[in-house]
OpenMM code with the backbone's topology and positions (N, CA, C; nanometers):
from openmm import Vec3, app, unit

residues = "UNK UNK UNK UNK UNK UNK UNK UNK UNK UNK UNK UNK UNK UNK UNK UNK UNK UNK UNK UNK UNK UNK UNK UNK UNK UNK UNK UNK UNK UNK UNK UNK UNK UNK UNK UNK UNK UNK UNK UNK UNK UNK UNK UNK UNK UNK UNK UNK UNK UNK UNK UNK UNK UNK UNK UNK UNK UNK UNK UNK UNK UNK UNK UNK UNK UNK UNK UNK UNK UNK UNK UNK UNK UNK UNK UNK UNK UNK UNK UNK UNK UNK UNK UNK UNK UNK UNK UNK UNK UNK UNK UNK UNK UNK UNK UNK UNK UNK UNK UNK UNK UNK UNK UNK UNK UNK UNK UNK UNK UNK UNK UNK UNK UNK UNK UNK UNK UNK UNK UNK UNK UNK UNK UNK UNK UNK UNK UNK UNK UNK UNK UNK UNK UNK UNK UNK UNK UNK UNK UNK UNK UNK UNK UNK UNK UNK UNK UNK UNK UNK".split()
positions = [
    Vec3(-0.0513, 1.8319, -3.0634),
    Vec3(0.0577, 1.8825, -3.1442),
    Vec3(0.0015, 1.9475, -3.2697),
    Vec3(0.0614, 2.0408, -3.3233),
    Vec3(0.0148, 2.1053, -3.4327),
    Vec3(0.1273, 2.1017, -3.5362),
    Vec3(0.1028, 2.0634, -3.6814),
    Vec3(0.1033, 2.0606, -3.7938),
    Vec3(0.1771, 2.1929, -3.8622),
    Vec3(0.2807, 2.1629, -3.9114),
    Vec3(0.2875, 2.2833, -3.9930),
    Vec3(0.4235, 2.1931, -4.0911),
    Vec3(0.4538, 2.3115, -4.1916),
    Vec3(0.5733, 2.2917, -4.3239),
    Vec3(0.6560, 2.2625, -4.2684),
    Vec3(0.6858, 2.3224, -4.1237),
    Vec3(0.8497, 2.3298, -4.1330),
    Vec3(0.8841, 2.2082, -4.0689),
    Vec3(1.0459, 2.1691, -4.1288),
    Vec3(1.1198, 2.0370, -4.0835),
    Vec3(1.1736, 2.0803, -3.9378),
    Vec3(1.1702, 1.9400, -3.9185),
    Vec3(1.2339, 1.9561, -3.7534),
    Vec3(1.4339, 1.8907, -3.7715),
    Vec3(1.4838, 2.0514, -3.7395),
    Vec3(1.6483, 1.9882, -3.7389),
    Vec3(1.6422, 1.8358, -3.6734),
    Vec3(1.7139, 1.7280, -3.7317),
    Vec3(1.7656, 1.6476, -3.6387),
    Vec3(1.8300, 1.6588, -3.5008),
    Vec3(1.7597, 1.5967, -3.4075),
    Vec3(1.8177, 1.6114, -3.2175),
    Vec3(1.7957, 1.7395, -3.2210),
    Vec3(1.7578, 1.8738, -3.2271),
    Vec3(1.7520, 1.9951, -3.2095),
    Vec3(1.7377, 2.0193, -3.0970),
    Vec3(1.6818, 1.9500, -3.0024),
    Vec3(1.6742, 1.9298, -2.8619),
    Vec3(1.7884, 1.9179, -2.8166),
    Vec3(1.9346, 1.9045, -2.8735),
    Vec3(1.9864, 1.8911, -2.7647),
    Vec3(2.1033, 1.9834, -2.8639),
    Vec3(2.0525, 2.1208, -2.9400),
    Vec3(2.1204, 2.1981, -2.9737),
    Vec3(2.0517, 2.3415, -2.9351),
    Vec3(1.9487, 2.3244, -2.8889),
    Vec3(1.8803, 2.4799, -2.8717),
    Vec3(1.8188, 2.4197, -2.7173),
    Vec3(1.8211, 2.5683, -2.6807),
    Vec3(1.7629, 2.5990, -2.5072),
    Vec3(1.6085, 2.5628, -2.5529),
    Vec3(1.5200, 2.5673, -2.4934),
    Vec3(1.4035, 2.5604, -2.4493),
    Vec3(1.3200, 2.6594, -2.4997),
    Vec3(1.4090, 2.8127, -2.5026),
    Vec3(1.3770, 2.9396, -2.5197),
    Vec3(1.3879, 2.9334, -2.6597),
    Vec3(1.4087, 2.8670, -2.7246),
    Vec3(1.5090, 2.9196, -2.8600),
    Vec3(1.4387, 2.8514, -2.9512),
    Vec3(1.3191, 2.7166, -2.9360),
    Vec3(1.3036, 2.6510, -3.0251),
    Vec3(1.1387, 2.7417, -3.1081),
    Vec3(1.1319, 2.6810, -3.1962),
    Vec3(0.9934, 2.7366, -3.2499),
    Vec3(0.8744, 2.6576, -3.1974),
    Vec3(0.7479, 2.7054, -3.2511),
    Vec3(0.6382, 2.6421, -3.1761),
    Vec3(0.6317, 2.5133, -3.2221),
    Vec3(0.7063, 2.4932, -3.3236),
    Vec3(0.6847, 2.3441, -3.3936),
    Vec3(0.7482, 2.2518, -3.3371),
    Vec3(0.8456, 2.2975, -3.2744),
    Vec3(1.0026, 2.2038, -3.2031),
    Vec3(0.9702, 2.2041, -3.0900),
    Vec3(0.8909, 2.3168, -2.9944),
    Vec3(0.8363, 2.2762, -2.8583),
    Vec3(0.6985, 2.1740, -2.8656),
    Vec3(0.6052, 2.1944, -2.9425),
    Vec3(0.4949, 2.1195, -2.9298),
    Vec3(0.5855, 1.9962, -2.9562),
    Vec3(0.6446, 1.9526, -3.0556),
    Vec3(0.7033, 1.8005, -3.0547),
    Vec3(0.8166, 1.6847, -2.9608),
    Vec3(0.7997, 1.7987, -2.8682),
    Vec3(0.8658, 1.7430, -2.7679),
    Vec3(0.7784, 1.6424, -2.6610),
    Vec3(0.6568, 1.7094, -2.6666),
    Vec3(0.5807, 1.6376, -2.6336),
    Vec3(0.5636, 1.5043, -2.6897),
    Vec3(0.5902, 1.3716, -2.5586),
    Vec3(0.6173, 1.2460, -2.6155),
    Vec3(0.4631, 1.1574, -2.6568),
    Vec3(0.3685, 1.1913, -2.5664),
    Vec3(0.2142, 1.2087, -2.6268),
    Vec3(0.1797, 1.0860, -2.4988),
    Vec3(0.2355, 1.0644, -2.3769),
    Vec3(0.2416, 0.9775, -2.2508),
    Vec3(0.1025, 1.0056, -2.1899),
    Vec3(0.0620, 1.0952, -2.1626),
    Vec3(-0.0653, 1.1512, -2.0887),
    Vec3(-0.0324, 1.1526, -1.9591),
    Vec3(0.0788, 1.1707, -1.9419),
    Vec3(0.0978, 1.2001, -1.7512),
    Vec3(0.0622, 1.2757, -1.7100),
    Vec3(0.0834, 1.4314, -1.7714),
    Vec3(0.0937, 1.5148, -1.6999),
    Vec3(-0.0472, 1.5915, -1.7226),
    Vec3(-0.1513, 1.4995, -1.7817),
    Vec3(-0.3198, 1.5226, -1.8093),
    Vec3(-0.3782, 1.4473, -1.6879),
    Vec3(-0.3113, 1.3614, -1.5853),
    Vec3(-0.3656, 1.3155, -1.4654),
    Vec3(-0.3744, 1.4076, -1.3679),
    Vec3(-0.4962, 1.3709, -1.3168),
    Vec3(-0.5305, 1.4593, -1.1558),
    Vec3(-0.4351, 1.3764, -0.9967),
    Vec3(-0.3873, 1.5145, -0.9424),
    Vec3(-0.2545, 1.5387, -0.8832),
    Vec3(-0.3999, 1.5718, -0.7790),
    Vec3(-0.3150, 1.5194, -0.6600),
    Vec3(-0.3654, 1.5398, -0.4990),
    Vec3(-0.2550, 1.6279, -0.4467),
    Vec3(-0.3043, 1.7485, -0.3767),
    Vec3(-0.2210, 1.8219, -0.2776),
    Vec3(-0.2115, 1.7504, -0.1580),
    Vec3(-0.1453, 1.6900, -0.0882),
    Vec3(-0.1436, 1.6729, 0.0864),
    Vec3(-0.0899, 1.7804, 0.1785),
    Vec3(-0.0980, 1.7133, 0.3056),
    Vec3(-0.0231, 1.8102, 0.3923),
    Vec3(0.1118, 1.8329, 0.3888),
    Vec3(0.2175, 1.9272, 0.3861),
    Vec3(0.3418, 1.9435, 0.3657),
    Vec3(0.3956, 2.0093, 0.2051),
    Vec3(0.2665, 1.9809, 0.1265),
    Vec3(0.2324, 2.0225, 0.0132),
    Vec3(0.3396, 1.8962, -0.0191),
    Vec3(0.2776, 1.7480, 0.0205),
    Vec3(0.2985, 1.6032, -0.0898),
    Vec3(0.2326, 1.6587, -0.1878),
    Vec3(0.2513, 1.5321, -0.2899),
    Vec3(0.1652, 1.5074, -0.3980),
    Vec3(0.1317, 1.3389, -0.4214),
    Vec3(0.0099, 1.3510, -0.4380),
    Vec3(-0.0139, 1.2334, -0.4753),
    Vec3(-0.0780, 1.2129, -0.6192),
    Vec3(-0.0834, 1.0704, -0.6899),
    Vec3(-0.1204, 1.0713, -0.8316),
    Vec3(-0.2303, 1.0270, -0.8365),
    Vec3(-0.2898, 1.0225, -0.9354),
    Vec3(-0.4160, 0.9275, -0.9143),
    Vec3(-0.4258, 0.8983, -1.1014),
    Vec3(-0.5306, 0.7819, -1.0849),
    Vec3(-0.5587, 0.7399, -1.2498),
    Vec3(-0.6631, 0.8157, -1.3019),
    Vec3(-0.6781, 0.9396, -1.2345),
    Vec3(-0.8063, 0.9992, -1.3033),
    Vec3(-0.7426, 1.1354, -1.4163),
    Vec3(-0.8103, 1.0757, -1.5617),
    Vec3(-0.7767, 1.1822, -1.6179),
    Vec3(-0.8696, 1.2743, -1.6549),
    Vec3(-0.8256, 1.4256, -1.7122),
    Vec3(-0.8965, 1.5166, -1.7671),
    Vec3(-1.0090, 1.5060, -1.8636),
    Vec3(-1.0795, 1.5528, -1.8470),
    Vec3(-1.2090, 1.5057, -1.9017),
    Vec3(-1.1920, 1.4985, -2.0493),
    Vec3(-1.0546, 1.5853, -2.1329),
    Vec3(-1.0087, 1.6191, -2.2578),
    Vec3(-0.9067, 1.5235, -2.2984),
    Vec3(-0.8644, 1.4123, -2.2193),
    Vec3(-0.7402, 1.3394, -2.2297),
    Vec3(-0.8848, 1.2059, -2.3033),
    Vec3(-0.7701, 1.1652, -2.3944),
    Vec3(-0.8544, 1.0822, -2.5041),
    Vec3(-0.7879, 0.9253, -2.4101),
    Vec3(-0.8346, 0.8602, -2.3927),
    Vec3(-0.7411, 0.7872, -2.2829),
    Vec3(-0.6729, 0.6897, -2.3832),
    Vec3(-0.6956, 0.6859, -2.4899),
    Vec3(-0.6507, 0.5443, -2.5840),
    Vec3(-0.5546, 0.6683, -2.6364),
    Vec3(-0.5621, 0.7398, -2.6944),
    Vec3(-0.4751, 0.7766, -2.7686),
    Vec3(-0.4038, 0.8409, -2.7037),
    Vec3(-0.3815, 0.8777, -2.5803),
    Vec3(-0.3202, 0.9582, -2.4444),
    Vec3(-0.3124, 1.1221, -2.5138),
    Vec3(-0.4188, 1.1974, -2.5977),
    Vec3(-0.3879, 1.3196, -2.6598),
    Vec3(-0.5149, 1.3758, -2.6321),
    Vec3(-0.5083, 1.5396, -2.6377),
    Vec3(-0.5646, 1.5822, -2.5605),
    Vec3(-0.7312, 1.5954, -2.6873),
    Vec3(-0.8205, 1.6154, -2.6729),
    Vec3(-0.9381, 1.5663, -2.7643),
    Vec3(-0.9694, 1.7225, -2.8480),
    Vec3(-0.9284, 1.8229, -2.7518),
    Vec3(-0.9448, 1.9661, -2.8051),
    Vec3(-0.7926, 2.0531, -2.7429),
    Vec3(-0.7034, 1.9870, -2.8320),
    Vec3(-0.6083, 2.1195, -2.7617),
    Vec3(-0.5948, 2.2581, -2.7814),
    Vec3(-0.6465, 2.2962, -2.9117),
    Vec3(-0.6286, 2.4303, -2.8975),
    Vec3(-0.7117, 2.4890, -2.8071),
    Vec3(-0.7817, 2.4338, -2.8075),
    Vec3(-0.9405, 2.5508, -2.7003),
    Vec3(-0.9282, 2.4704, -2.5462),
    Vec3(-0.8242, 2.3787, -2.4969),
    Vec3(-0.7942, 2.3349, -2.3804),
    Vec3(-0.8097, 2.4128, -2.2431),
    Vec3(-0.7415, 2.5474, -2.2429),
    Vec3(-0.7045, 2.5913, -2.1881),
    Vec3(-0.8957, 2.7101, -2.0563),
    Vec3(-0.9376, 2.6961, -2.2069),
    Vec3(-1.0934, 2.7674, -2.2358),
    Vec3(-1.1463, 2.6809, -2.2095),
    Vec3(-1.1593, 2.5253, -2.1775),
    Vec3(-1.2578, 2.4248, -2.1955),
    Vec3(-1.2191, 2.3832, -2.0047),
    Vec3(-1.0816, 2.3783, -1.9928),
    Vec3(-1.0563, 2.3634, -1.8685),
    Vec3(-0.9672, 2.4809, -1.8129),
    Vec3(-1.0150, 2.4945, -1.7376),
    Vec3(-0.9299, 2.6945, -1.6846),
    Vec3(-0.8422, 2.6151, -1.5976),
    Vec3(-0.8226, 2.5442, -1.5590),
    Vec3(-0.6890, 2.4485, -1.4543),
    Vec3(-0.5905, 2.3493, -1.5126),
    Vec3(-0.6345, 2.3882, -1.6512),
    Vec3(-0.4715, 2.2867, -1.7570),
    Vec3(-0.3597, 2.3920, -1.7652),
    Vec3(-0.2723, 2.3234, -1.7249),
    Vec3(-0.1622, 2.3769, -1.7175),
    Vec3(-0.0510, 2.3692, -1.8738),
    Vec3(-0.0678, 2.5158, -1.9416),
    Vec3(0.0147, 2.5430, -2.0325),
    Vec3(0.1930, 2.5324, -2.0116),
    Vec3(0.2414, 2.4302, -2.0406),
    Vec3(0.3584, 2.4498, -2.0572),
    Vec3(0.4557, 2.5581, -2.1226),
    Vec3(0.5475, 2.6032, -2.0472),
    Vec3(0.5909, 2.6902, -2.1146),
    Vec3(0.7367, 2.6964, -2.0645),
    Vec3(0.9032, 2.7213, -2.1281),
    Vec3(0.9741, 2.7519, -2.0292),
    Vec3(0.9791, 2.7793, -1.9012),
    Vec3(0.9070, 2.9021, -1.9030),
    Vec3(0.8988, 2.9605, -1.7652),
    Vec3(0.8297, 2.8582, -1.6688),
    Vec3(0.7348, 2.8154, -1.7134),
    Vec3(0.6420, 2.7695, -1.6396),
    Vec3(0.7192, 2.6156, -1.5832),
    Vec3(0.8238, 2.5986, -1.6308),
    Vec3(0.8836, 2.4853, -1.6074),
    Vec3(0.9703, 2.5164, -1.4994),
    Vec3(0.9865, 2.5757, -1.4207),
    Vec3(1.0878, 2.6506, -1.2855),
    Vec3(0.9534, 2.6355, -1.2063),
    Vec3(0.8457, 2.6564, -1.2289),
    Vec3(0.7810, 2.5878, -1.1122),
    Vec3(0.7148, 2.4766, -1.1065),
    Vec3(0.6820, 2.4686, -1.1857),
    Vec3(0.6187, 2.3004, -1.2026),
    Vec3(0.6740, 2.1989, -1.1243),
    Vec3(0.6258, 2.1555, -1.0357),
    Vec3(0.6881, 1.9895, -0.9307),
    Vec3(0.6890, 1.8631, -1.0149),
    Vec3(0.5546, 1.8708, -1.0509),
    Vec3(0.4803, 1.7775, -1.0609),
    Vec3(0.5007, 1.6408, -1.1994),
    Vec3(0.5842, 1.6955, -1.3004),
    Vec3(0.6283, 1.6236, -1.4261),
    Vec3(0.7054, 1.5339, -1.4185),
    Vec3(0.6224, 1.3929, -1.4658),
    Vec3(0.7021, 1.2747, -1.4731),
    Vec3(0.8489, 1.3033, -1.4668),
    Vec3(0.9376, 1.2042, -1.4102),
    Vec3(1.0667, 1.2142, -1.4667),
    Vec3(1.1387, 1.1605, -1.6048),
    Vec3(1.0132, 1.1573, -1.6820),
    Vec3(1.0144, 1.1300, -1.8242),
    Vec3(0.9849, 1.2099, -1.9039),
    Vec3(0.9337, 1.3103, -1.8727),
    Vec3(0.8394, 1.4021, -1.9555),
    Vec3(1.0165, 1.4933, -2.0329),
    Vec3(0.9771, 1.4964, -2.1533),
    Vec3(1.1021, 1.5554, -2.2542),
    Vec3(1.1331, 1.7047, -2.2226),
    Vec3(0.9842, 1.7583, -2.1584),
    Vec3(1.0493, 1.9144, -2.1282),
    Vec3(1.0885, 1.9454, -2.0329),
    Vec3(1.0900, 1.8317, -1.9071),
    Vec3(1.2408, 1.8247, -1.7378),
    Vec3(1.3501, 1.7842, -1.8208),
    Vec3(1.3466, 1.6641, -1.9363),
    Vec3(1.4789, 1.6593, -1.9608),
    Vec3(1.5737, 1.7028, -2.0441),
    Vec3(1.4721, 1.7419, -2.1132),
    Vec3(1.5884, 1.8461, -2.2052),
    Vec3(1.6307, 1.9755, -2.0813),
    Vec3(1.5421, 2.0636, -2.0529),
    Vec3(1.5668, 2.1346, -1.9424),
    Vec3(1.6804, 2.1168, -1.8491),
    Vec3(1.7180, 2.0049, -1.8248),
    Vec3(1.8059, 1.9634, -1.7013),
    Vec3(1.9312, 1.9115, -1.7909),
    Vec3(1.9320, 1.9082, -1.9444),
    Vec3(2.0056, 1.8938, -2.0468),
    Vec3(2.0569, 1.7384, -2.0326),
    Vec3(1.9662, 1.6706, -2.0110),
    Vec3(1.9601, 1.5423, -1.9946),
    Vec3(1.9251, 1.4610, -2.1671),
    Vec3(1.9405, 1.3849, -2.1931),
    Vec3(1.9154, 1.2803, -2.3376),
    Vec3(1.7219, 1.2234, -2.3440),
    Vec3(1.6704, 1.2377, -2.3881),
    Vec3(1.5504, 1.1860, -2.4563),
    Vec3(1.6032, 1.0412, -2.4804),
    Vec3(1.5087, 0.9491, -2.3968),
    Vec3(1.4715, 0.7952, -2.3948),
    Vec3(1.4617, 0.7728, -2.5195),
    Vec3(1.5226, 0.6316, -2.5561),
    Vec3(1.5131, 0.5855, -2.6838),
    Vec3(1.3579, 0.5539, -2.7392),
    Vec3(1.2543, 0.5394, -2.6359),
    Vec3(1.1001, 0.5170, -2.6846),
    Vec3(1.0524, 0.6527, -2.7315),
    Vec3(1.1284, 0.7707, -2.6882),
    Vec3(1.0647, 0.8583, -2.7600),
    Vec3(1.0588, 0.9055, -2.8829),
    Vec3(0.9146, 0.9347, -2.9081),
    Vec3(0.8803, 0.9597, -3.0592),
    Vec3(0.9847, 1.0241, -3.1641),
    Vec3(1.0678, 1.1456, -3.1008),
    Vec3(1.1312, 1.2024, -3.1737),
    Vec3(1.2690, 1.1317, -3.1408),
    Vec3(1.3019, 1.0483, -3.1164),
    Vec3(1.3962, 0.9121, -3.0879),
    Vec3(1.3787, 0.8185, -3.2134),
    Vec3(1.2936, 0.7831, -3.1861),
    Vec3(1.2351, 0.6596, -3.2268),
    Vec3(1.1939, 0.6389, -3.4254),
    Vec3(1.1209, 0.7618, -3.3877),
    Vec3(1.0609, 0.8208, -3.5276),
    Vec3(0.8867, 0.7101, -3.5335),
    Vec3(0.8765, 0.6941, -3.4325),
    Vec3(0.7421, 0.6318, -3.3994),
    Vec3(0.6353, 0.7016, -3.2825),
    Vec3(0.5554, 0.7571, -3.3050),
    Vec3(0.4655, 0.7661, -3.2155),
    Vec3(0.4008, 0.6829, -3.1479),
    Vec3(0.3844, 0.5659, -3.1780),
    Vec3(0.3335, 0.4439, -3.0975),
    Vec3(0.4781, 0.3872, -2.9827),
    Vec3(0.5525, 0.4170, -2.9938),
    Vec3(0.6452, 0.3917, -2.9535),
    Vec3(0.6562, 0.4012, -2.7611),
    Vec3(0.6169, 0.5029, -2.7156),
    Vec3(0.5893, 0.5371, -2.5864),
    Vec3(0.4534, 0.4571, -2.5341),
    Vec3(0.3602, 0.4333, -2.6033),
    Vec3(0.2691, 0.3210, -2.5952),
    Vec3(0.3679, 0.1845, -2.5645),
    Vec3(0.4142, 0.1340, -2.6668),
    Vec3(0.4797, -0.0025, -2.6728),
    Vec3(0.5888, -0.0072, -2.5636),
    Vec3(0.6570, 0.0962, -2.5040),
    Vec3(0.7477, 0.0722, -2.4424),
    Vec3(0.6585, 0.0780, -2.2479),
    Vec3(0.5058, 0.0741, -2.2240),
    Vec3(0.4729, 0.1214, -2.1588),
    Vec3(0.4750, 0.2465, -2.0572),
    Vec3(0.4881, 0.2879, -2.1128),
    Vec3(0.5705, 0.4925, -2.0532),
    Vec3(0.4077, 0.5739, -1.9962),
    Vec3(0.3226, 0.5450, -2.1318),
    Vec3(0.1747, 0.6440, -2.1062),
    Vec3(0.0822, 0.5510, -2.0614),
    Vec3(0.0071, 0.6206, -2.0335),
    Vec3(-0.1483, 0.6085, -1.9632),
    Vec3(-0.2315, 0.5358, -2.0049),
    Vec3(-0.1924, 0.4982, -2.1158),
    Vec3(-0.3305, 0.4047, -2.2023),
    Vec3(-0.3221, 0.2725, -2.1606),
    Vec3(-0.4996, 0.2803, -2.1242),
    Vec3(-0.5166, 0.1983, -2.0780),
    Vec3(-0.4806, 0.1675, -1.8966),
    Vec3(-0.4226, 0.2374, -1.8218),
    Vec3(-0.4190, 0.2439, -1.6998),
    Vec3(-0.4893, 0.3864, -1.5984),
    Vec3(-0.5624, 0.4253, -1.7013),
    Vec3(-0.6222, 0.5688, -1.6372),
    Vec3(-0.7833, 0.5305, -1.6893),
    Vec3(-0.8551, 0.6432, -1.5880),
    Vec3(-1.0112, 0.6582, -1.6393),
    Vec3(-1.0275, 0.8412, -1.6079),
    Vec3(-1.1403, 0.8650, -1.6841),
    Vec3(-1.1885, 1.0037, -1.7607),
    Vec3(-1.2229, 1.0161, -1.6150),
    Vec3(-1.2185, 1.1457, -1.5670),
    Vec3(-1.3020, 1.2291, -1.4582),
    Vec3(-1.4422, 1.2306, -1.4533),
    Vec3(-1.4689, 1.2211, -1.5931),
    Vec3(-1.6484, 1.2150, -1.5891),
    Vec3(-1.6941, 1.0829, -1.5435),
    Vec3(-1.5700, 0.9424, -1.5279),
    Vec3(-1.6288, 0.8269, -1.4720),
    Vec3(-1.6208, 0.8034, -1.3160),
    Vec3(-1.5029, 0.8495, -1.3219),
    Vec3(-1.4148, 0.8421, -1.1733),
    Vec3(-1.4626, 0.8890, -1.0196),
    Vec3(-1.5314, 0.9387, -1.0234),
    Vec3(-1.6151, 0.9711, -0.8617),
    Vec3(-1.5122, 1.0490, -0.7918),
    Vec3(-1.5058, 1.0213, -0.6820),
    Vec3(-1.3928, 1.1469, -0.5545),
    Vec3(-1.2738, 1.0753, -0.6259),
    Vec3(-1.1769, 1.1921, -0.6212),
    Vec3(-1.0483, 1.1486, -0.6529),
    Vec3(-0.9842, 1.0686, -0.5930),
    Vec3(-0.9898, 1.0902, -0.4108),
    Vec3(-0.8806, 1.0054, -0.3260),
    Vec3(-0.9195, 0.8392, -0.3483),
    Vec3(-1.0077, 0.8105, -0.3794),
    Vec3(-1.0430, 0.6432, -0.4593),
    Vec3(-0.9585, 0.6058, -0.5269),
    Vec3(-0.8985, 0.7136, -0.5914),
    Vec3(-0.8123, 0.6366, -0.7295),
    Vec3(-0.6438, 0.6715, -0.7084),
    Vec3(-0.5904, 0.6939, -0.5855),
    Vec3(-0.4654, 0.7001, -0.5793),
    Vec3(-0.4038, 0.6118, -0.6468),
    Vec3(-0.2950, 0.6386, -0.6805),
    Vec3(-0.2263, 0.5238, -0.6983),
    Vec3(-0.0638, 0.5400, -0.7028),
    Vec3(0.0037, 0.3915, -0.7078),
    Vec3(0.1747, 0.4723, -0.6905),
    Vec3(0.2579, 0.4772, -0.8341),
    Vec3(0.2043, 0.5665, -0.8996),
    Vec3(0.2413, 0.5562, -1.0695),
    Vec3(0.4621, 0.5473, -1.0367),
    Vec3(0.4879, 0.5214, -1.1399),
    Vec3(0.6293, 0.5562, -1.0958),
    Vec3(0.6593, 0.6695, -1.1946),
    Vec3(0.6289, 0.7758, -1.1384),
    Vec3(0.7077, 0.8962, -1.2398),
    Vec3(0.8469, 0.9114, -1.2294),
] * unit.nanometer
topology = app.Topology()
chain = topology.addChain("A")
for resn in residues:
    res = topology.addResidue(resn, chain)
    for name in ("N", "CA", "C"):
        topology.addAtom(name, app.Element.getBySymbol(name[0]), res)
């Protein structure tokens, strides 16, 4: 998430589209879970499967990414969120704040901009910490399936 002056309207999320917010109001939607920094298995039929292996950039304690601005340059297969990019995306928890605002659904009371706590999605067990390992430890992926409940 990135830093800046400006205040965030109260609930603004559930007064502006997706399209409409500034970069400050989309980056903070992000609840800081680390789901969607886990490595995803294609199967046949085009399943998906999850696994506990995360991105080599996913900080696993703090579930945030270790270099986000240069993410994208550091790993050419992280997937930038973006409106658009949210009409195809499968793959996002059914927690993640940018399916539910999208689907004009309410933000969980553990979330940060809920809550007014960032530890909060930690405490309510929602993210990754502590149930994932770095790619640089993890060996073949299909080892580490697992049945996360997104």
């Amino acid at each position: 998430m990135t830093a800046g002056s400006e205040e965030l309207e109260p609930r603004y999320w559930r007064k502006k589209k997706l399209t409409e917010m500034s970069h400050k109001e989309w980056e903070s939607l992000c609840d800081g879970c680390g789901k969607c920094c886990l490595h995803k298995i294609r199967g046949e039929g085009n399943t998906l499967k999850s696994t506990n292996v995360a991105c080599r950039l996913l900080d696993t304690q703090s579930c945030l990414c270790s270099n986000y601005p240069k993410r994208k340059r550091l790993v050419p297969d992280c997937v930038v969120l973006s409106p658009e990019s949210l009409d195809v995306i499968d793959w996002l928890p059914r927690t993640c704040a940018y399916r539910l605002v999208k689907n004009g659904q309410n933000l969980p009371h553990w979330h940060p901009l809920v809550s007014g706590d960032a530890d909060s999605v930690h405490r309510a067990s929602v993210s990754v910490r502590g149930r994932c390992i770095s790619e640089r430890d993890a060996g073949p992926l299909h080892t580490h399936v697992v049945p996360w409940n997104f």
